[in-house]
C-alpha positions in Angstrom: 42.9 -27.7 -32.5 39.6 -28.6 -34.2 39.2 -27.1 -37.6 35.3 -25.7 -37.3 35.1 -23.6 -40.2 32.2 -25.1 -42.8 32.0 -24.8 -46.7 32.9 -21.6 -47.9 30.4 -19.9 -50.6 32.5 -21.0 -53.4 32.4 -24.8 -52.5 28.5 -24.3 -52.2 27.6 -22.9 -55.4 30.2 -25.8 -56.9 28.2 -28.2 -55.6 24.7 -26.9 -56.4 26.0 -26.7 -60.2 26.8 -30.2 -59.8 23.7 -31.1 -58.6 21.9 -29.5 -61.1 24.0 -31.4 -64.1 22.8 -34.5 -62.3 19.3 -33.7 -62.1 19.1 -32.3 -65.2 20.6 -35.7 -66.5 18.0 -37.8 -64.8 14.9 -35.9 -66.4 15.9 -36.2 -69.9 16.6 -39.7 -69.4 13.3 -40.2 -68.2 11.3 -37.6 -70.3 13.2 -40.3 -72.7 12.0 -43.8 -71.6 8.4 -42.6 -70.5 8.1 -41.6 -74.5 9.7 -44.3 -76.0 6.7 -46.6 -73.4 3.9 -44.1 -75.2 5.1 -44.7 -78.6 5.7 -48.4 -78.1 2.1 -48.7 -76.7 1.1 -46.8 -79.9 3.0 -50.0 -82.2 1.2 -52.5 -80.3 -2.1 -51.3 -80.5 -1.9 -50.3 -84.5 -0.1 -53.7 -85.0 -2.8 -55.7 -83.4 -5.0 -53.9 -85.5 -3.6 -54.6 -88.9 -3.2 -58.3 -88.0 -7.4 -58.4 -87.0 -7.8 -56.6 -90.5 -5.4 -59.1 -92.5 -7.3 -62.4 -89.9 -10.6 -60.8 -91.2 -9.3 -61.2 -94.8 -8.2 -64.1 -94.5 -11.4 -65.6 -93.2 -13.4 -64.0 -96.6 -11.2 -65.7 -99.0 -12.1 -69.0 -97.4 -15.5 -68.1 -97.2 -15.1 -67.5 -100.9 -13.2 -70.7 -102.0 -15.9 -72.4 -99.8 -19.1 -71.0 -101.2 -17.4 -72.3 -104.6 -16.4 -68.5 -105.8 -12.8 -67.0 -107.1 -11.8 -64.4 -104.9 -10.1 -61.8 -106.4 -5.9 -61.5 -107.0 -5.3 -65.1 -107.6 -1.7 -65.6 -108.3 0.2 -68.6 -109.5 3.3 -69.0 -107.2 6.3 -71.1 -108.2 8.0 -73.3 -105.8 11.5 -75.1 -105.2 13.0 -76.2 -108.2 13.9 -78.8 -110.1 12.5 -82.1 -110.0 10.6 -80.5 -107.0 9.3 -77.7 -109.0 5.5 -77.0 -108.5 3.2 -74.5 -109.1 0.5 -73.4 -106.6 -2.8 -71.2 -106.7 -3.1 -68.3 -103.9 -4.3 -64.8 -103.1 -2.3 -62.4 -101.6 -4.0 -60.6 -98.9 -2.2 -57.1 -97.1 -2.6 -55.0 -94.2 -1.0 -51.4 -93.6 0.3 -50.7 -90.1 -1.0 -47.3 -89.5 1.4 -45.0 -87.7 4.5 -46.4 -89.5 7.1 -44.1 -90.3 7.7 -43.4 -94.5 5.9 -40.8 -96.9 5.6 -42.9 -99.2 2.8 -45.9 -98.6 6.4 -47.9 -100.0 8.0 -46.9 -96.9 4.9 -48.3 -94.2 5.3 -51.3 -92.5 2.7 -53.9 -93.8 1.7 -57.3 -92.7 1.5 -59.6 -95.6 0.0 -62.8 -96.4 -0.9 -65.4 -98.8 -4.0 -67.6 -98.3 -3.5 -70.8 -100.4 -6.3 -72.4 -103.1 -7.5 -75.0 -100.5 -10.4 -76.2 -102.2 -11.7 -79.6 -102.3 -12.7 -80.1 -106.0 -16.3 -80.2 -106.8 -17.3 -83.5 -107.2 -20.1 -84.0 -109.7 -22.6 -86.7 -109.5 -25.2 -87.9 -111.8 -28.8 -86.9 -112.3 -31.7 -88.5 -112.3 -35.2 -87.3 -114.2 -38.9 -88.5 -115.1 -39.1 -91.0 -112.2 -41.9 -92.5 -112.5 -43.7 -96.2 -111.3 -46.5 -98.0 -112.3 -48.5 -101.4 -111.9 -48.0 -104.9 -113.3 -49.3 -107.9 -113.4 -46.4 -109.9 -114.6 -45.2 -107.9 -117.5 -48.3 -106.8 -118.3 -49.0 -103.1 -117.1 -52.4 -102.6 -115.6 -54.5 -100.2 -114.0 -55.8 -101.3 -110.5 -54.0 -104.6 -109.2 -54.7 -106.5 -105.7 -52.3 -107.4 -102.8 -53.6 -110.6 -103.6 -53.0 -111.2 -106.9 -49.2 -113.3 -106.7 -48.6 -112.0 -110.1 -48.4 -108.0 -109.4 -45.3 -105.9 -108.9 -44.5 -102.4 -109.2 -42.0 -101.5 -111.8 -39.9 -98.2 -112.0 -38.7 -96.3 -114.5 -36.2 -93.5 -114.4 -33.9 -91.6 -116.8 -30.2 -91.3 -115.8 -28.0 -88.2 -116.9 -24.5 -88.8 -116.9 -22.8 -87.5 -119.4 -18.9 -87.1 -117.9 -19.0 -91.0 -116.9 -19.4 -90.6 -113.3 -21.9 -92.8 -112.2 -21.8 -95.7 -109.9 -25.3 -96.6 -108.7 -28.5 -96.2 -107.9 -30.2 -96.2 -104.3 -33.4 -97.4 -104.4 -35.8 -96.9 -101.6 -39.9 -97.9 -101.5 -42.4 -96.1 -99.0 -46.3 -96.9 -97.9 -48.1 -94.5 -97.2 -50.2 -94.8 -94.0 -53.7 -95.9 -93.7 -56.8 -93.4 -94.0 -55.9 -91.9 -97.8 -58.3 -93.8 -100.1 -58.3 -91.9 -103.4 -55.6 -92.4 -106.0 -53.6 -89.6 -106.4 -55.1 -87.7 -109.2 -52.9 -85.4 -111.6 -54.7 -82.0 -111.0 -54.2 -82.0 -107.2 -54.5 -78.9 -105.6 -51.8 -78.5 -102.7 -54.3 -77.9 -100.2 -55.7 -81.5 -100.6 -52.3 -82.7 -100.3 -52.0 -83.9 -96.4 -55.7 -84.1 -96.1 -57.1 -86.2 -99.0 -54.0 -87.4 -100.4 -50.7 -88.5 -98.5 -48.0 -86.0 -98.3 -44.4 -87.5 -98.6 -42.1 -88.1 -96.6 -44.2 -86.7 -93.7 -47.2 -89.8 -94.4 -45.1 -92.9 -95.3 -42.9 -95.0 -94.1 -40.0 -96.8 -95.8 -40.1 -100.4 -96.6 -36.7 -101.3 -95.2 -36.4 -104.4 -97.0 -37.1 -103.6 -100.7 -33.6 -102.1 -101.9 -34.4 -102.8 -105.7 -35.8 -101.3 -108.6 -39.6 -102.8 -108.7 -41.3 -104.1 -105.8 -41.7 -107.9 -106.7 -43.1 -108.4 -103.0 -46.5 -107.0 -102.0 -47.6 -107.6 -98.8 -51.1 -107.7 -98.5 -50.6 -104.3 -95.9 -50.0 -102.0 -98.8 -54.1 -103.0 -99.8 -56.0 -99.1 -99.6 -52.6 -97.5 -99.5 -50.1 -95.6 -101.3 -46.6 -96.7 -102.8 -43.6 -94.1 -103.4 -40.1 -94.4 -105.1 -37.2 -93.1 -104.7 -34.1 -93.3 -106.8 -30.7 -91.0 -105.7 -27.7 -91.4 -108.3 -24.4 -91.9 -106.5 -21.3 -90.9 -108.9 -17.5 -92.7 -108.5 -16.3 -90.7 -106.2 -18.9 -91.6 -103.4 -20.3 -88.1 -104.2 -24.6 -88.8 -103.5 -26.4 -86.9 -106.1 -30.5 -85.7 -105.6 -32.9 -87.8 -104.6 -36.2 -87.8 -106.8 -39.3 -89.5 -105.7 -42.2 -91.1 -107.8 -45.7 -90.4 -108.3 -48.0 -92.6 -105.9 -49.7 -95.5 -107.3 -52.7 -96.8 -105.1 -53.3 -100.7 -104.8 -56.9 -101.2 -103.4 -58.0 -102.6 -100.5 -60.3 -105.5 -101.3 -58.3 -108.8 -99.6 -60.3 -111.5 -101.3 -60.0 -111.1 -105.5 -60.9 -115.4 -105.9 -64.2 -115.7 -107.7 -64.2 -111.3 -108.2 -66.6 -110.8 -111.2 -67.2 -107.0 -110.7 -65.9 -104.1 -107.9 -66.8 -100.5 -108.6 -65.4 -98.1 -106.1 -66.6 -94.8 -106.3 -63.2 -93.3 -104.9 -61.3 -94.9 -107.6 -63.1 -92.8 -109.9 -60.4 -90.3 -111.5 -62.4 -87.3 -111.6 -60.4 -85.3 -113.8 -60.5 -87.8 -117.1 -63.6 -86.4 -119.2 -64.3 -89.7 -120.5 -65.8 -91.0 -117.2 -67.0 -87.9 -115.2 -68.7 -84.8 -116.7 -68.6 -81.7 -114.8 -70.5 -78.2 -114.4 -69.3 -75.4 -112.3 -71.1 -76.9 -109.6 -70.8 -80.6 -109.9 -69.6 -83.5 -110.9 -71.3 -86.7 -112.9 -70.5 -90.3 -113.6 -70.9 -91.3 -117.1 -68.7 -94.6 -116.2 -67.8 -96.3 -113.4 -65.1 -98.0 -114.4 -64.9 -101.9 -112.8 -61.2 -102.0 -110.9 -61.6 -106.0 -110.8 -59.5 -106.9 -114.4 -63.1 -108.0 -115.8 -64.2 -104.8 -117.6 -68.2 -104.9 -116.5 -68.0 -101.3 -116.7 -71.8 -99.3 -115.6 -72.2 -96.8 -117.8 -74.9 -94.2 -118.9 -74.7 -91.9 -121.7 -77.9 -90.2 -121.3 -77.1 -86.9 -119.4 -80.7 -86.5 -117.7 -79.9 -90.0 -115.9 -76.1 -89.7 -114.8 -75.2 -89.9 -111.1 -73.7 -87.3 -109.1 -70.3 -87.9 -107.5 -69.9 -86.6 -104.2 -67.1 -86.9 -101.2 -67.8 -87.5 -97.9 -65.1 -86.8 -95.2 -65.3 -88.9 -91.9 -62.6 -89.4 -88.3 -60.0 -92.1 -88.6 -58.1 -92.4 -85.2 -54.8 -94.1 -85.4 -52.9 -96.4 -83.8 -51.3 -93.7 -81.6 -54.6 -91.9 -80.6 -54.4 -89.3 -83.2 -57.5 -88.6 -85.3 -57.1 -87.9 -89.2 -59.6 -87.0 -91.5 -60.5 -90.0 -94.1 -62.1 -89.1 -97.7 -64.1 -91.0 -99.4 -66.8 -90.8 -102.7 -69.9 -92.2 -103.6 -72.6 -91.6 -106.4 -75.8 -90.2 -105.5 -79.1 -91.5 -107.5 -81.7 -88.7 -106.9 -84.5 -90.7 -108.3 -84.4 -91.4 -112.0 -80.7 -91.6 -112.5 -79.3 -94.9 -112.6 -76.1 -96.9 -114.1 -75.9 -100.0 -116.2 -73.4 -103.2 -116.9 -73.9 -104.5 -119.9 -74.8 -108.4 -119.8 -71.5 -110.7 -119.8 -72.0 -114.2 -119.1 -68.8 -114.5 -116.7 -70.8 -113.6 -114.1 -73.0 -116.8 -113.1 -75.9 -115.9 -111.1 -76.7 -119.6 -109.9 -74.4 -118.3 -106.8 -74.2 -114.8 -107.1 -73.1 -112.7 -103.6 -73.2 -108.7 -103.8 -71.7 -106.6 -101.3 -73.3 -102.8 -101.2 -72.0 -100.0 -99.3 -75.5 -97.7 -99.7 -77.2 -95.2 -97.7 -81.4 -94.3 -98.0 -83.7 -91.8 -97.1 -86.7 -92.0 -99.1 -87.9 -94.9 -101.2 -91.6 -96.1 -102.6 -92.4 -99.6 -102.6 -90.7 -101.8 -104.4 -87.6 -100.2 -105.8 -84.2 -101.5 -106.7 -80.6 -100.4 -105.1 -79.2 -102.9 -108.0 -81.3 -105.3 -110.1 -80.8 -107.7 -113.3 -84.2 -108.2 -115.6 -84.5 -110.7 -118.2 -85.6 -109.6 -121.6 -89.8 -109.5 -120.9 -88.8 -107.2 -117.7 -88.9 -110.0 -115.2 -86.7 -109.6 -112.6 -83.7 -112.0 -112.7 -82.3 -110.9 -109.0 -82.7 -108.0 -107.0 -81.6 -106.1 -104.6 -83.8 -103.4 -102.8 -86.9 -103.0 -101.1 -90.6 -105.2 -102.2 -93.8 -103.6 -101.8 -93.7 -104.0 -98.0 -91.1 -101.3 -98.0 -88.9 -104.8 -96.3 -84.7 -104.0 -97.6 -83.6 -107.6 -99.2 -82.8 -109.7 -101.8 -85.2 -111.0 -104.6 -85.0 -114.2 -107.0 -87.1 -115.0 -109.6 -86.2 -118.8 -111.8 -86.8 -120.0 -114.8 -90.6 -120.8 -114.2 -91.0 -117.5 -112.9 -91.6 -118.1 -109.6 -90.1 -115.7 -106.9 -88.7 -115.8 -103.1 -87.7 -112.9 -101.6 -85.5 -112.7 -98.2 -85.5 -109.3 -96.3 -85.3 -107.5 -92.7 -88.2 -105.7 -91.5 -90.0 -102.6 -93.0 -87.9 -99.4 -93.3 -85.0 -100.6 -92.7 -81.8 -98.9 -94.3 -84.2 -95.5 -94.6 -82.2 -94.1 -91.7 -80.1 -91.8 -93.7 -77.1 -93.8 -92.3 -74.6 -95.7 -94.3 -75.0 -99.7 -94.2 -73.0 -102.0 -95.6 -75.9 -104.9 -97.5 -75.1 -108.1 -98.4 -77.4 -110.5 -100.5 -76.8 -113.9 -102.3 -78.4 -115.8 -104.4 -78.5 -118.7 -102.3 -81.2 -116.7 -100.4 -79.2 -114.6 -97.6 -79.5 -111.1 -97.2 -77.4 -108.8 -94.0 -77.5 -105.4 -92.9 -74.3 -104.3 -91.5 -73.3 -107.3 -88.5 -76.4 -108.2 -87.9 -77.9 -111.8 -87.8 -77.5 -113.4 -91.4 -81.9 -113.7 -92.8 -82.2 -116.7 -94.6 -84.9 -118.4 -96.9 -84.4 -122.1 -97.9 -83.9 -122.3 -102.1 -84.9 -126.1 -102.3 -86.9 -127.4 -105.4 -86.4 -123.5 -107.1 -85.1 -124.0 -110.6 -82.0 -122.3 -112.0 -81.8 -118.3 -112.3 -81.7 -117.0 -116.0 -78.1 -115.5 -117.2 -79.3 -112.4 -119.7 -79.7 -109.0 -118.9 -77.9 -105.9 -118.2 -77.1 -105.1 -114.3 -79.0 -101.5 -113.3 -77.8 -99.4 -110.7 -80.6 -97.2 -109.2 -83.1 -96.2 -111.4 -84.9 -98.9 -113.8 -87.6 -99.2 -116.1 -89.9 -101.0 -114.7 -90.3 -100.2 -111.0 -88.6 -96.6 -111.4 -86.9 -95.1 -108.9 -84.9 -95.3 -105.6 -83.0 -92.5 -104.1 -80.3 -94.1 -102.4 -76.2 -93.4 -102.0 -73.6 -95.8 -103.1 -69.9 -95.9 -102.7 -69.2 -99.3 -103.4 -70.5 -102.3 -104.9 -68.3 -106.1 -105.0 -69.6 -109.5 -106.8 -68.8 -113.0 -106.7 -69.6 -115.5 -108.0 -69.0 -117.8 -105.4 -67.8 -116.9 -101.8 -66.8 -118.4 -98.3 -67.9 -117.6 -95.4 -64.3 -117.3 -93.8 -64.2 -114.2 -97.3 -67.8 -113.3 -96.4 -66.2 -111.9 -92.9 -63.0 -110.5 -94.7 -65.0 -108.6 -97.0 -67.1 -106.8 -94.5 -63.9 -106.2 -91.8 -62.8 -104.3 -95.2 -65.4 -102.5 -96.0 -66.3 -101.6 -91.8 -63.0 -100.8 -91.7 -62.8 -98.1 -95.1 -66.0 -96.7 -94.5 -65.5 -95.0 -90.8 -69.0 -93.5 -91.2 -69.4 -91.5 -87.7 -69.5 -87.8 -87.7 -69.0 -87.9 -91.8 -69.8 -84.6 -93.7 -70.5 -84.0 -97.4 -68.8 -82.4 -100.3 -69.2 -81.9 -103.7 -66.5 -83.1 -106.4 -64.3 -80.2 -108.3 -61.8 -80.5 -110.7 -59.2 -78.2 -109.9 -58.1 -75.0 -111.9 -54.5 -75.5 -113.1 -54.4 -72.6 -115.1 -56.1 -69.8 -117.7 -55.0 -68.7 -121.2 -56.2 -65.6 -123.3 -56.5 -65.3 -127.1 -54.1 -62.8 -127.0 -51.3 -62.0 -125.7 -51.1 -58.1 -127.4 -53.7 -56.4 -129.5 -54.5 -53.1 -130.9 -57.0 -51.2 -130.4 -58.3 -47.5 -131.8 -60.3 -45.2 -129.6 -63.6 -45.7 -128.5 -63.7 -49.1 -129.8 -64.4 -52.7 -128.8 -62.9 -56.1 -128.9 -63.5 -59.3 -126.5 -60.7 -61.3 -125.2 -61.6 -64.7 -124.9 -60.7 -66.7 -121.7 -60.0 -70.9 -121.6 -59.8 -72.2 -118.3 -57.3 -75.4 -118.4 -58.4 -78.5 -117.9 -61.3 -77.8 -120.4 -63.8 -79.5 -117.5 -62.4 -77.8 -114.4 -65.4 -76.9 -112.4 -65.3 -73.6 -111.0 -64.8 -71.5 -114.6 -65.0 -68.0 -112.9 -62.2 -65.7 -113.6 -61.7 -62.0 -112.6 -60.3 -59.2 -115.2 -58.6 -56.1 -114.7 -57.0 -53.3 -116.1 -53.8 -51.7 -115.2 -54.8 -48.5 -116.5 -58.9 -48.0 -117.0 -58.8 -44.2 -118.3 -57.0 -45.9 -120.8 -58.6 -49.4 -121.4 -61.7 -50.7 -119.5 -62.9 -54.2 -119.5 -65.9 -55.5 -118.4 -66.4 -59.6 -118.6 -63.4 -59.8 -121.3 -64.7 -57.2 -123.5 -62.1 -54.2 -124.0 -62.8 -50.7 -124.6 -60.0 -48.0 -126.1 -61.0 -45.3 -123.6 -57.9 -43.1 -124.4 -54.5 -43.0 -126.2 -52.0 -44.9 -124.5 -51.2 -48.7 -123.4 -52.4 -51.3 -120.9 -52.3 -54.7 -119.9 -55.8 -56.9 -119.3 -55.4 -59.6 -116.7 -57.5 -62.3 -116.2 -57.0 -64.3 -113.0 -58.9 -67.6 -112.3 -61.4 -67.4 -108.9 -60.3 -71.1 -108.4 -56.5 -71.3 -107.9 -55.8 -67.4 -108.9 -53.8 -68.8 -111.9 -53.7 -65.5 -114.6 -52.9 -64.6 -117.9 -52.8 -61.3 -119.9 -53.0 -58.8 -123.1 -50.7 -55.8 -123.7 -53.6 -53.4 -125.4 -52.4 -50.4 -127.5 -54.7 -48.0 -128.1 -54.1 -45.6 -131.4 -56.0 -43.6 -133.4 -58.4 -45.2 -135.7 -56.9 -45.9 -139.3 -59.4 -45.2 -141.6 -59.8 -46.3 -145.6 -59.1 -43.0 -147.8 -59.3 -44.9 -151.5 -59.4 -47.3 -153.8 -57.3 -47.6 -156.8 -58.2 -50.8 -159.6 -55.0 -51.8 -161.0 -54.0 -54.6 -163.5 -56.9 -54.4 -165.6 -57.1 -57.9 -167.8 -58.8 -59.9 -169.6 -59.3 -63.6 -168.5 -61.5 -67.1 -169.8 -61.9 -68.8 -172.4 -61.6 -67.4 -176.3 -65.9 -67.3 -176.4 -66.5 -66.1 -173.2 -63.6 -63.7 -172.4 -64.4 -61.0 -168.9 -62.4 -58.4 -167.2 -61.0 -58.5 -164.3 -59.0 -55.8 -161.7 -56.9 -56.1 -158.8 -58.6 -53.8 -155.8 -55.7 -51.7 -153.7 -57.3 -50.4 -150.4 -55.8 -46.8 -149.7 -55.5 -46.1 -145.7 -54.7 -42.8 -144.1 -51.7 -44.2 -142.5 -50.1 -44.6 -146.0 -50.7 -48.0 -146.0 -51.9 -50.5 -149.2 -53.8 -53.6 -148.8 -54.7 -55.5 -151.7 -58.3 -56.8 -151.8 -57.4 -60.7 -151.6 -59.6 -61.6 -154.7 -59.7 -60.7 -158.3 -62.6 -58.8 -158.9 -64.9 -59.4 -162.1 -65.9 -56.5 -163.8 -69.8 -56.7 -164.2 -70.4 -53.3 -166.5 -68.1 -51.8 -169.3 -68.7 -49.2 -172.0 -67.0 -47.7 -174.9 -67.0 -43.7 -175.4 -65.9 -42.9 -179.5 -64.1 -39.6 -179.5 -62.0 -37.1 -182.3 -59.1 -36.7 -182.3 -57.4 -36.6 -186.1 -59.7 -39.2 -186.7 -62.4 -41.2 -184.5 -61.1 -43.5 -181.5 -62.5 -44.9 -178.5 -62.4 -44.8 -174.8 -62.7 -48.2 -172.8 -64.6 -47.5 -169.3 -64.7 -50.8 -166.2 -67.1 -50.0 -163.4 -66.0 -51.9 -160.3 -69.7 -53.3 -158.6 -70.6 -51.8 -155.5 -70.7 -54.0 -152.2 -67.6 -55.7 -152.0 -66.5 -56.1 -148.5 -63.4 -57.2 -146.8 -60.8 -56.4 -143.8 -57.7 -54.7 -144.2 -54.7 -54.7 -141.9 -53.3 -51.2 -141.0 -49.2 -50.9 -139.9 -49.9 -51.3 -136.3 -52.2 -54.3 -137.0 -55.5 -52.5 -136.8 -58.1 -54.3 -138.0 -60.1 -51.6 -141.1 -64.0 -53.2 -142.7 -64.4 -52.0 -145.4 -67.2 -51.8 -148.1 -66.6 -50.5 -151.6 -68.6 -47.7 -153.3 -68.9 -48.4 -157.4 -66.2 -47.0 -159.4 -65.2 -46.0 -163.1 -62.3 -46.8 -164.3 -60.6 -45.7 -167.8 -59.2 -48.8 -169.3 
């Protein structure tokens, strides 16, 4: 018989209890992981953390050792041992793990580090100073030179600072500048004419990729009408390459034919800034020499101020090889009717066969007036160069028998206000510009006479000529194969379309004062005095101010003590805004209070015996100032008295009118005037 009889009550609340163990089991075993997962989560994150911190300090100790700084903490760590022993340079770095268990920051987990010294040691490297280059002709230094002249070379000159023995070499590199810059490089340059009148380096040169030496023994005749740079860069021992320092620009000229040169004035070669060849205004510029670049010193010069030339610039479009248009400077001097030049008579220049070259432009002229002209000692004209009484531009001879041939182009010619480029001999050829050479046959003339000075512009005798001139060449004798060279040179400098004209200024490079502090008492007056440097810069117009005007005013450099206190004048150049200034002080006036004689002598000889005082000037701020010279007493009397007996009283009266300046504490300057005095001596 089947057993049907299910779980009795007791078996059933058995088994739920035993169920409920289990179950209970299971949910603290799992409460347990799934918190132990949230915790562990917790580590990861605050551990990535802390090693993104330590990374991040890492990376600024590097920074640090790179950047040539000591971070801070360096250690000195001591590894191995023995023979192996060394000692090593490092900074120990730490980050805490937040979230670590421990009270105590002793008790936290940390991620700890030690970045090593990994420096590469500085290597040092020579330097180089006062690089500078300069023409010669052989050995011989010189001003101006010529491509070519076989005989010139550039030479450098440097100064080399090594003072730990750590130099190797030098590299030396030589630039040109490109073409279109013909004016020297002057010394006060203004940086806006740097790039536009004058090349700017590197930017307007290129190198010269086979000069790798010290001077420039090679100079092609492509560097003629440009500029030349050097460069010298130290390198040390360790292969280290120091700072390179470039040179000033020299300038060779242009001219390509120098054989049978007797005279070449360049009006752009004129340094505007030496005083001993240009005068200047605050307008304008004038030539009192034009200085002959061609080695043979025939100089023009005037000394008379009424007659000396203006210098001008005139700035005209070069277009490059590549297309690109550039600006080109150049100067001339302007004769404005009775202003004129002269070169005093030398005998190397022989007339017999004399070619000039004239770069010249007219507007106005009377007949017969000269451009350039030579006259013998009774005023006849040796050769000349100019316009005859048909207003006809040409050349003039006149021989020994005075008998005279003139060759010219037709009337008014060279009157156009353009430039021209004239060229007359004395073998009786004149041209304007490129066209057809005008000849006049020289046969049974006798020989020209050799005396005379050379005038440019104005003369004596047939007055003047107003004319423009930027450049005037001689020779004595001339090809025609140089006849064309000279003229492709001077075509080529003088790109005279579209040109515009400028006046010459010597730059402002600076402004002093007289004083750099003064005092001054209230409601007085002193002038500050102003010097623009160099002494013949051209603009001279400077701007004062006061920092505090209720205090000081200033009007035109003179200073007014308006009210107790301090300020500072500043004057500040129009040209350049170059400034200098004057702490001013003002106090209250010290004024003289007394005078006390003192020292009361006699001096001279035995027969003619005088007395004498030293003057002390009392001022009210307690200050004494002795008059600086003994003072003759010029009245004295004697007063008899009683007293147990007759006896006498000496009296010195000190005259009235002497006059000097004393000096208070605070460097006030006191006049003062003394009244006559008594004294008991």
């Amino acid at each position: 018989m089947n057993n049907n009889k299910g779980l009795t009550l007791i078996e059933i609340i058995i088994a739920l209890a035993l169920l409920s163990i289990i179950v209970v089991g299971l949910l603290t075993a799992m409460s347990s992981h799934f918190s132990m997962m949230v915790n562990t989560k917790d580590i990861t994150e605050d551990v990535f953390l802390a090693q993104k911190d330590i990374e991040m300090q890492i990376e600024d100790v590097k920074d640090s050792i790179k950047d040539r700084d000591t971070p801070l903490g360096q250690r000195t760590y001591t590894l191995f041992s023995g023979s192996n022993q060394r000692t090593v340079k490092g900074y120990p770095r730490e980050s805490v793990i937040d979230g670590s268990s421990g009270e105590g920051s002793n008790n936290k987990r940390k991620i700890y580090t030690i970045v090593a010294e990994t420096r590469m040691p500085e290597f040092k490297v020579a330097k180089a100073s006062d690089v500078s280059i300069e023409l010669y002709n052989n050995d011989k230094k010189v001003l101006y030179g010529y491509t070519g002249n076989p005989s010139l070379n550039i030479k450098s000159s440097s100064r080399i600072s090594d003072s730990e023995n750590i130099h190797l070499m030098n590299i030396h590199n030589w630039y040109v500048s490109r073409v279109g810059f013909n004016i020297p490089m002057e010394e006060n340059t203004s940086e806006e004419e740097i790039g536009k009148k004058y090349p700017v380096f590197p930017d307007d040169y290129r190198l010269i990729s086979s000069e790798l030496g010290p001077n420039l023994y090679n100079i092609e005749p492509e560097y003629g009408g440009k500029h030349i740079i050097y460069t010298i860069t130290p390198a040390s021992k360790s292969g280290k390459m120091g700072t390179t320092v470039y040179s000033n620009p020299v300038f060779i000229p242009g001219l390509p034919v120098i054989k049978n040169l007797k005279l070449h004035l360049d009006a752009s070669m004129i340094i505007k800034d030496d005083p001993s060849l240009v005068r200047t205004t605050e307008t304008n510029a004038y030539v009192k020499k034009w200085q002959d670049i061609s080695g043979k010193s025939n100089d023009a010069i005037e000394e008379n101020e009424d007659k000396q030339p203006l210098l001008l610039q005139q700035i005209s479009i070069f277009e490059d090889k590549q297309g690109k248009r550039h600006d080109s400077y150049t100067r001339f001097l302007r004769f404005n009717g009775n202003q004129s030049l002269k070169v005093p008579h030398n005998q190397s220049i022989n007339l017999e066969n004399l070619t000039v070259f004239a770069v010249t432009r007219g507007t106005e002229a009377t007949a017969n007036k000269s451009i350039i002209s030579k006259y013998g000692d009774d005023y006849d004209s040796v050769w000349r160069l100019g316009w005859n009484e048909a207003d006809k531009l040409g050349f003039y001879i006149k021989d020994n028998w005075g008998r005279n041939k003139f060759v010219s182009v037709e009337s008014k010619k060279g009157l156009d206000g353009e430039w021209h480029i004239l060229r007359g001999s004395t073998v009786l050829e004149f041209q304007i510009d490129e066209n057809d050479v005008k000849r006049v046959s020289r046969d049974n003339y006798g020989t020209i006479k050799n005396f005379g000075n050379i005038t440019i512009g104005w003369d004596d005798k047939n007055g003047y000529s107003k004319v423009d001139i930027a450049e005037i060449i001689m020779y004595s004798d001339i090809t025609d194969d140089d006849i064309e060279k000279v003229q492709e040179y001077l075509t080529k400098k003088y790109r005279l379309e579209g040109s515009s004209v400028e006046p010459i200024k010597v730059n402002v490079r600076g402004v002093s004062l007289n004083k750099t502090e003064t005092v001054l008492p209230i409601n007085s007056t002193e002038t500050l005095l102003a010097t623009i440097k160099p002494a013949n810069g051209s603009n001279k117009n400077v701007i004062w101010e006061s920092s505090n005007p209720s205090v000081v005013s200033v009007n035109n450099g003179i200073i007014t003590g308006k009210s107790y206190g301090t300020a500072t004048i500043t004057v500040t150049t129009e040209d350049g805004s170059y400034q200098d200034s004057c702490e001013v002080n003002v106090v209250e006036p010290v004024k003289v209070v007394g005078y006390e004689a003192r020292n009361i002598r006699w001096e001279g000889s035995f027969w003619n015996k005088y007395l004498v005082a030293d003057i002390d000037v009392k001022l009210s701020d307690n200050t004494t100032y002795t008059h600086p010279n003994v003072v003759e007493v010029l009245k004295q009397k004697r007063e008899r008295y009683w007293d147990w007996g007759w006896k006498y009283r000496y009296y010195i009266i000190i005259p009235e009118g002497i006059t000097g300046t004393a000096t208070s504490k605070d460097d006030q300057e006191v006049p003062y005037k003394m009244p006559s005095k008594v004294y008991e001596h």
